[in-house]
C-alpha positions in Angstrom: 200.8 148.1 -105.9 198.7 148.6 -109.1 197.8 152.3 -108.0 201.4 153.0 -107.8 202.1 151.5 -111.1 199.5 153.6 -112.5 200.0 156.6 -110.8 203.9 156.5 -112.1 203.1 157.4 -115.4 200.5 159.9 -114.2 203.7 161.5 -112.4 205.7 161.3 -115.0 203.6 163.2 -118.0 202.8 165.9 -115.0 207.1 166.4 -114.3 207.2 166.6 -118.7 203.9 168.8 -119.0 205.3 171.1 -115.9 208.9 171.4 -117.4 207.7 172.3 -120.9 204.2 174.3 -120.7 204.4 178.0 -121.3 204.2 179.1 -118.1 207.2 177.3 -116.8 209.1 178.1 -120.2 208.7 181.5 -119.4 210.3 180.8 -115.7 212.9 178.6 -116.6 215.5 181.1 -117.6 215.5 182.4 -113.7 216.7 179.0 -112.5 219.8 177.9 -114.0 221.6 174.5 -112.2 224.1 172.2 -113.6 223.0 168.4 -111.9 226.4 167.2 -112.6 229.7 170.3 -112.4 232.5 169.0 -113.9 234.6 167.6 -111.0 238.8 169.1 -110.6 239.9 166.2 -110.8 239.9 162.4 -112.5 239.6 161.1 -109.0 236.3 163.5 -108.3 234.8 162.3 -111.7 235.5 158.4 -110.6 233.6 158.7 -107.6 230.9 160.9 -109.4 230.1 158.0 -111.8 229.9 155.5 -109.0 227.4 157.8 -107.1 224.8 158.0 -110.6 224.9 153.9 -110.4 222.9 154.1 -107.0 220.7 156.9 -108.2 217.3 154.8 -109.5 216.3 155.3 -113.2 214.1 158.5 -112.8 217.4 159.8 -111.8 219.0 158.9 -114.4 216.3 159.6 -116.9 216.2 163.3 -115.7 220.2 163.7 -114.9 220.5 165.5 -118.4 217.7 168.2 -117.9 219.1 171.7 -117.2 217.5 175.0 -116.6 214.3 174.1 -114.9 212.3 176.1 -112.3 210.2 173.2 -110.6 206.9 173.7 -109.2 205.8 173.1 -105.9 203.3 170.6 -106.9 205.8 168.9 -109.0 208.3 168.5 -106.0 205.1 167.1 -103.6 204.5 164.8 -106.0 207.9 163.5 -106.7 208.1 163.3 -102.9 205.2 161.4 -102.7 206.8 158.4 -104.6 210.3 159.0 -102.9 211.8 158.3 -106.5 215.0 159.7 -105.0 216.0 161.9 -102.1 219.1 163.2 -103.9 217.5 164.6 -107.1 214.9 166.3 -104.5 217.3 167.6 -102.5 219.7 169.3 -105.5 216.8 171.1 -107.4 215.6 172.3 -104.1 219.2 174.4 -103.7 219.5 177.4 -103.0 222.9 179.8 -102.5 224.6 179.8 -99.5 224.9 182.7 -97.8 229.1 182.1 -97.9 230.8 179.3 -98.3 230.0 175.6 -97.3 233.9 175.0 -96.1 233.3 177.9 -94.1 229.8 177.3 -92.4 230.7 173.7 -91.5 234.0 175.3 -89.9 232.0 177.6 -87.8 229.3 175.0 -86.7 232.0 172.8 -85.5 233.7 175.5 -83.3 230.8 176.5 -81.9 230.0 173.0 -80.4 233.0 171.5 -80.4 235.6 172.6 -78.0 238.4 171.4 -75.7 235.7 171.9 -73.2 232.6 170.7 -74.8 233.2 168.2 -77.8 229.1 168.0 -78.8 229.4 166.7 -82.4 225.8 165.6 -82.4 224.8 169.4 -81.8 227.4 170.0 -84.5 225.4 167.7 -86.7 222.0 168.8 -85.7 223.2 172.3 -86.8 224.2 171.1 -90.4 221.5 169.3 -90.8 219.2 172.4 -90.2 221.5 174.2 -92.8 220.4 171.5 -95.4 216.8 172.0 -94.4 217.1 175.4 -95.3 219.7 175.4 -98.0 219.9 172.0 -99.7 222.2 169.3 -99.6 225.3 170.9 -100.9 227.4 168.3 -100.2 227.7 169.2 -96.7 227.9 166.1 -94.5 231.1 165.1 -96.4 232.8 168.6 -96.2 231.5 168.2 -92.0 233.1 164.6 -91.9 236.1 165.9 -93.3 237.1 168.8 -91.1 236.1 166.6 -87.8 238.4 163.7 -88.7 241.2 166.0 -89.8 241.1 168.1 -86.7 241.1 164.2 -84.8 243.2 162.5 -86.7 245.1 164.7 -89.1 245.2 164.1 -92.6 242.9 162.2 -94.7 243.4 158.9 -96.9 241.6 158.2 -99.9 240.2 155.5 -98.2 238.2 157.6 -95.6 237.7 160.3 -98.1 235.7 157.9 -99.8 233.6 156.5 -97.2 233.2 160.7 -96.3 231.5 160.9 -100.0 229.7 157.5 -100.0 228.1 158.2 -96.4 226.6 161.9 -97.3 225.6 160.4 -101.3 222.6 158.1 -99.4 221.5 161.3 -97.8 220.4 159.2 -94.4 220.6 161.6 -91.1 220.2 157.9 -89.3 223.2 156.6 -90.8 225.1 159.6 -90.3 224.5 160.2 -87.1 225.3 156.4 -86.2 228.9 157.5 -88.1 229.6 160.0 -86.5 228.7 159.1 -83.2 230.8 156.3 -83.7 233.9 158.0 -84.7 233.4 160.5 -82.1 233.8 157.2 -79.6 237.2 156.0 -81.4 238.5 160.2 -81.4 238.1 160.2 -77.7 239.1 156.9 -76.4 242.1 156.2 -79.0 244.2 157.4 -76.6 243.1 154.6 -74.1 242.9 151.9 -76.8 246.7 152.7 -77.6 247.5 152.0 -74.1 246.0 149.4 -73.6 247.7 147.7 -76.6 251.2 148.7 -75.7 250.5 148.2 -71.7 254.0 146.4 -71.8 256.2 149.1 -73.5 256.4 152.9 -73.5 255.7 154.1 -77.2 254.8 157.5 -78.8 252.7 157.8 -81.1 252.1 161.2 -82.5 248.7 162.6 -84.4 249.6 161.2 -87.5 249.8 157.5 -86.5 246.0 157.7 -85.5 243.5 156.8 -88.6 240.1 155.1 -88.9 239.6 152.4 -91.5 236.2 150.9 -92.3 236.6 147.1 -93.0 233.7 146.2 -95.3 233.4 146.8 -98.7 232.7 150.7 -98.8 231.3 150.8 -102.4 228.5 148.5 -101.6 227.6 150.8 -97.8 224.2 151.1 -97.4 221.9 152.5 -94.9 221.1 148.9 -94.2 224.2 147.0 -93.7 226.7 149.8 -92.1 227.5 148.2 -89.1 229.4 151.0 -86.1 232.0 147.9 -85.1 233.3 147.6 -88.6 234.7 151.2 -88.2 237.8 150.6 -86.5 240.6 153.0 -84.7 243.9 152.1 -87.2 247.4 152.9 -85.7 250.1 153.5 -88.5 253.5 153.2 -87.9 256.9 152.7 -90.3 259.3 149.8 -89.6 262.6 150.4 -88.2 265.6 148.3 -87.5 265.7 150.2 -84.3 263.7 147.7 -81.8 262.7 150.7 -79.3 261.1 152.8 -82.6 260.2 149.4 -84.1 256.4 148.6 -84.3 256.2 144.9 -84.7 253.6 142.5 -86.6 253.9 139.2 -85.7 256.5 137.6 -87.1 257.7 140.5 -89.3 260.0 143.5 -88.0 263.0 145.7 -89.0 265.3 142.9 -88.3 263.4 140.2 -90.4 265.1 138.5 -93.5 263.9 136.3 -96.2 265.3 133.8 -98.1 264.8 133.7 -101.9 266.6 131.0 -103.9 269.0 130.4 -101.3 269.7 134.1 -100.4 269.4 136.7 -97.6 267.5 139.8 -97.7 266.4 141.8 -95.3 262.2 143.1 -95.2 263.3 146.2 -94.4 264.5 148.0 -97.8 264.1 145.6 -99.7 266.9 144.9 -102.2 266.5 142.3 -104.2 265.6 142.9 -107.9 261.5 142.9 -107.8 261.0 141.4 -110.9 259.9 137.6 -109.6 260.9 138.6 -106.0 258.5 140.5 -104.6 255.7 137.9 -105.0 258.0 135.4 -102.3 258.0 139.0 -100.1 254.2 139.4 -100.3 254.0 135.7 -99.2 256.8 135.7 -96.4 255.0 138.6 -94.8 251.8 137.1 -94.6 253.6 133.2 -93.3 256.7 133.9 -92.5 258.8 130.8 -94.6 255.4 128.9 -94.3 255.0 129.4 -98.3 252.9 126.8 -98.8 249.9 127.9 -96.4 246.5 129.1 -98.0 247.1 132.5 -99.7 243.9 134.7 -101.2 244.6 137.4 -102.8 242.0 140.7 -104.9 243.2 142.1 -108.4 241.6 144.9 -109.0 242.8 145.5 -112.6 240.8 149.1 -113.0 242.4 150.4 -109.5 245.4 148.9 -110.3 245.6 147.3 -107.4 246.5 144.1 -105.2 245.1 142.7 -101.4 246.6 139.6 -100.3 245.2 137.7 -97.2 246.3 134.7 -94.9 243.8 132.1 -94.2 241.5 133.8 -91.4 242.0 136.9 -93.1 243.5 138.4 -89.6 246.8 139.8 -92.0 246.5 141.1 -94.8 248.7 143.4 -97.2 247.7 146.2 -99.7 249.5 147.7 -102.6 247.8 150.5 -104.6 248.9 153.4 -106.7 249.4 155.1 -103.4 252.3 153.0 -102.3 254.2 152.8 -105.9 253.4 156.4 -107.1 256.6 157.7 -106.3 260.1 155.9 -107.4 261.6 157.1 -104.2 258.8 156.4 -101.6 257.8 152.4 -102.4 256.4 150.7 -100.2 253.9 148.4 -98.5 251.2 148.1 -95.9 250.7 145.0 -93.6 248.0 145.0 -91.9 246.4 143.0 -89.0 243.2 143.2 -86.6 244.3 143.1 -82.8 241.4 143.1 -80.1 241.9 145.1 -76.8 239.6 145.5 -74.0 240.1 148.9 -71.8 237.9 150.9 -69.8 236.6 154.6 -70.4 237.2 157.2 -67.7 233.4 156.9 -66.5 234.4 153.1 -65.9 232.9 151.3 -68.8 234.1 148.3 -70.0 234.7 147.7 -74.0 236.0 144.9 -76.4 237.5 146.4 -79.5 239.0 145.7 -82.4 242.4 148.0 -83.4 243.7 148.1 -86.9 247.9 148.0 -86.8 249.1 149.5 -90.0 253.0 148.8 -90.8 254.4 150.8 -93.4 257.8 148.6 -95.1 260.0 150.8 -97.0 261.4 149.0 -100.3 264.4 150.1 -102.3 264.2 151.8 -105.6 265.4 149.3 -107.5 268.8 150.7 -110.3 268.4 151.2 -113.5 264.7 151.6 -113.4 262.8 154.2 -115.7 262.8 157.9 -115.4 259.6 158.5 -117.1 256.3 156.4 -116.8 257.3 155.3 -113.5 254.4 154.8 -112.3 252.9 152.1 -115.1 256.5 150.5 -114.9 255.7 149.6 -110.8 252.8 148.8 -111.6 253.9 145.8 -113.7 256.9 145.4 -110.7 254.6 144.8 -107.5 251.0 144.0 -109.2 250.5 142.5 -112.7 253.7 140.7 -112.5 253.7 139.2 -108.9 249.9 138.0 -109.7 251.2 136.0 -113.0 253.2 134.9 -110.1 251.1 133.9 -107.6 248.4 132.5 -109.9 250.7 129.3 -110.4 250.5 128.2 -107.2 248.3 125.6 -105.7 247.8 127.2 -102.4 246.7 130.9 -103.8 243.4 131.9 -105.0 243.0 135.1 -106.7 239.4 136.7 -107.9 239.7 140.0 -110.0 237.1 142.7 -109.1 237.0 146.2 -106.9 239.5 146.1 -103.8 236.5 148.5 -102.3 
């Protein structure tokens, strides 16, 4: 331990002496690479910032340097210490022959066909393309164009754990990933069955998602765990029972009293303001109002999870769901197990993710511009002044994820 602490500095005077000596000032013009682009979008730039907090403090120490042409040695040395793989990894860059977008598309239809779906070959492939090329950001842009061909388009939620996964730069955590959601792409099929073995339903492309149910912005190499990535079926409520898609004791023919009136779940009428928060709690017990209630403000995401006491329901509002005047609504959740067999006769227990999207009214007379912060107050900040006078509901304010 003491040769490492006294090698560090050792290290670090080489990394300065290499970066500013005469020879290497004379180089540096021929390498030019921005650590950090400016991201397209706010979103981009969020999940930028959260990547720098993992990055340990050499990273951050040497984040702002620009221009540099490395030395070899310098780059053994640094590797020696394994002060960070991502830092590595981006000055060692180079140019991709065209783009990455393009290169992960055809890696992906060479190995994975109707015939032959080897995604592990597929990765295997990419990973040689880093080994030659750099990191590029790759294993997200691979992740991204194997779900969506799956499972169709992409949440922010899975977008996120796409960026977390390929920032730790751990082939053996992604290759656990996606090994895992190469099992739920080709069995989800079987796993739907096997949940609606009773009734006939369709479920087209777009009802079929993954969800991962730990806390994505604290994933590590570590503590990713395959079972927590579960198969999650989405489906709207109707008042039709044959299109209907039933959560317990909630449906498209449920009502709730409020103060001694009717409403019914689906479209929601009645005015939000002071409403919603006897809503949030009906969904989760039914009339059972006074049941143990917890619930997660996340004041920076502008968000709200609400959970019943084993945490086997739960509902979510985000900006997502309260973004557009015309579109509100809200996601209940709950965690159903099944047990089916695969086609080569194995037997599994699994754990499947119902997703029921309840359409609200837009309320009249609302606001035609800032919309978006008026909601906000409508199905958040106001329903959790709310909820934080009741006995039975405990809230604690951090990140949803």
């Amino acid at each position: 331990m003491k040769k490492i602490n006294l090698l560090f500095p050792v290290v670090t005077c080489l990394f300065v002496g290499v970066l500013f000596s005469p020879a290497d000032a004379q180089r540096a013009p021929k390498f030019k690479y921005d650590f950090f682009k400016v991201p397209k979008s706010a979103r981009s730039l969020y999940r930028q910032r959260n990547a720098m907090q993992d990055l340990a403090k050499m990273d951050r120490e040497l984040s702002s340097i620009k221009n540099i042409q490395p030395s070899k040695e310098l780059l053994e040395e640094m590797s020696k210490f394994n002060l960070t793989n991502r830092l590595l990894s981006t000055l060692q860059e180079a140019a991709l022959p065209y783009k990455a977008e393009k290169m992960v598309k055809d890696i992906l239809e060479s190995e994975c066909t109707s015939k032959r779906d080897d995604v592990e070959a597929a990765l295997e492939k990419l990973w040689r393309l880093q080994d030659r090329y750099g990191d590029h950001g790759l294993f997200p842009i691979f992740a991204k164009q194997y779900y969506s061909h799956n499972f169709g388009a992409l949440s922010t939620h899975v977008q996120d754990l796409f960026d977390r996964i390929g920032m730790l730069h751990d082939r053996d955590l992604e290759l656990k990933f996606i090994k895992r959601l190469h099992f739920i792409s080709r069995n989800k099929i079987t796993l739907s069955k096997g949940l609606f073995s009773d009734k006939k339903i369709f479920l087209p492309k777009k009802s079929f998602r993954v969800r991962y149910l730990s806390n994505i912005g604290k994933l590590t190499p570590d503590n990713f765990q395959e079972s927590q990535l579960v198969l999650s079926i989405e489906r709207s409520m109707s008042p039709n029972p044959a299109e209907d898609f039933p959560i317990r004791h909630v449906s498209g023919r449920s009502v709730v009293n409020i103060d001694q009136k009717v409403y019914p779940v689906y479209g929601f009428t009645a005015p939000l303001d002071g409403n919603i928060a006897s809503l949030y709690t009906y969904l989760l017990y039914g009339q059972n109002e006074n049941e143990p209630l917890s619930a997660i403000y996340d004041k920076k995401g502008q968000s709200l999870a609400l959970f019943n006491k084993d945490k086997s329901l739960w509902l979510r509002v985000s900006p997502h769901e309260y973004a557009e005047p015309d579109n509100l609504h809200l996601h209940l959740n709950e965690l159903r197990p099944v047990t089916f067999t695969t086609k080569n006769g194995d037997l599994f227990d699994e754990r499947v993710n119902f997703n029921l999207s309840i359409p609200l009214s837009t309320p009249m007379g609302g606001p035609i511009i800032s919309t978006k912060d008026f909601f906000y107050h409508q199905l958040i900040s106001k329903p959790v002044e709310i909820l934080r006078r009741l006995p039975n509901v405990t809230i604690k304010e951090r990140p949803i994820y």
